[in-house]
C-alpha positions as CSV (number, residue, x, y, z in Angstrom):
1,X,2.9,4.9,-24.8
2,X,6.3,3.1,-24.7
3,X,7.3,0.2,-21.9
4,X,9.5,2.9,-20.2
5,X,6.5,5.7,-20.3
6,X,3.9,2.9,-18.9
7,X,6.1,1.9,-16.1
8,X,6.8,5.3,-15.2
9,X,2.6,6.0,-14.9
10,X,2.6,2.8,-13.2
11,X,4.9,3.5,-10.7
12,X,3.5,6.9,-10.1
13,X,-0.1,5.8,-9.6
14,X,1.1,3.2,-6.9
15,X,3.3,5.7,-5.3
16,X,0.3,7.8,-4.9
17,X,-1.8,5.0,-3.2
18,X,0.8,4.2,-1.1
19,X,1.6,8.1,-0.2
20,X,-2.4,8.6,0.4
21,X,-1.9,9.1,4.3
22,X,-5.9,9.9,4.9
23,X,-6.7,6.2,3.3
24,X,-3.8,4.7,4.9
25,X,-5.0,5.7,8.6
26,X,-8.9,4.8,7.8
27,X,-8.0,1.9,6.0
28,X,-5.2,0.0,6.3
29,X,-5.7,-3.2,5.6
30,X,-7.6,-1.8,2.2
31,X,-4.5,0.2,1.7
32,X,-2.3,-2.5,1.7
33,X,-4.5,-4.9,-0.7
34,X,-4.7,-1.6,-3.0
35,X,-1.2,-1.3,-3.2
36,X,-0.3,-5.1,-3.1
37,X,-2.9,-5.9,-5.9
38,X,-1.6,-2.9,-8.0
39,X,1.8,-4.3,-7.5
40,X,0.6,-7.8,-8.8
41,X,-1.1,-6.4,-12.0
42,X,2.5,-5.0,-12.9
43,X,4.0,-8.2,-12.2
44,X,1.4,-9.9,-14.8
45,X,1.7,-7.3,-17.4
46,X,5.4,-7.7,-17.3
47,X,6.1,-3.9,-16.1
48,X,8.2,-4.7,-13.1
49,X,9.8,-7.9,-12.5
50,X,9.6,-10.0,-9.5
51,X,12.1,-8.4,-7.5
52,X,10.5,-4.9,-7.6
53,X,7.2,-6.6,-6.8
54,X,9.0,-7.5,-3.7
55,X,9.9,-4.6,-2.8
56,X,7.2,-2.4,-3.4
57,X,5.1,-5.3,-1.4
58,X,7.8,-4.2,1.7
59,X,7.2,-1.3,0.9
60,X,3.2,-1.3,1.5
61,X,3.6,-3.5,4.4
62,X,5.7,-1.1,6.3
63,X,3.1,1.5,5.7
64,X,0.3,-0.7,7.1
65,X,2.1,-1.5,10.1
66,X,3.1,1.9,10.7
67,X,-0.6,2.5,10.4
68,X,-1.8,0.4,12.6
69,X,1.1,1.5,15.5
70,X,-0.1,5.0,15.0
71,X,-3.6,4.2,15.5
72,X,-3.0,1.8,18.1
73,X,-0.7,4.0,20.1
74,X,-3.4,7.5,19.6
75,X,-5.5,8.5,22.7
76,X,-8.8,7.7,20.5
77,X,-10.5,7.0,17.8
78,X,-9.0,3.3,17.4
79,X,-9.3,0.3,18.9
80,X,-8.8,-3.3,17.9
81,X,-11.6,-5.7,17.5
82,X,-11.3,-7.5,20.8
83,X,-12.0,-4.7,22.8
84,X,-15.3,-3.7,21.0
85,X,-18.3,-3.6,23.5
């Protein structure tokens, strides 16, 4: 596999973490770290340089906060840990 082809497999395996709406609204904070992480291990294996880390790390922290908004905002199934019983 060339650099270009392993980038491109990359880049495509992280953008369907980050797309993968079911696991973003169960778990977003474990989305995030997914995506983060995943973003880091390119970084290290020289794949994407620091500036594209950036921004795909933007990128899965606008999801996660969307996320949480969604779930904070819906009628039920969510609520943050200080208002557990």
């Amino acid at each position: 596999m060339t650099p270009t082809e392993l980038k491109m497999a990359w880049l495509a395996k992280w953008r369907r973490t980050l797309d993968d709406g079911v696991y973003r609204m169960d778990h977003p904070e474990a989305h995030r770290v997914s995506c983060r992480l995943e973003a880091r291990d390119m970084l290290e294996a020289g794949v994407i340089d620091q500036m594209e880390k950036l921004e795909m790390d933007e990128l899965a922290d606008a999801a996660y906060w969307h996320a949480v908004e969604e779930l904070a905002t819906a009628a039920e199934g969510y609520m943050f840990g200080g208002h557990y019983d």
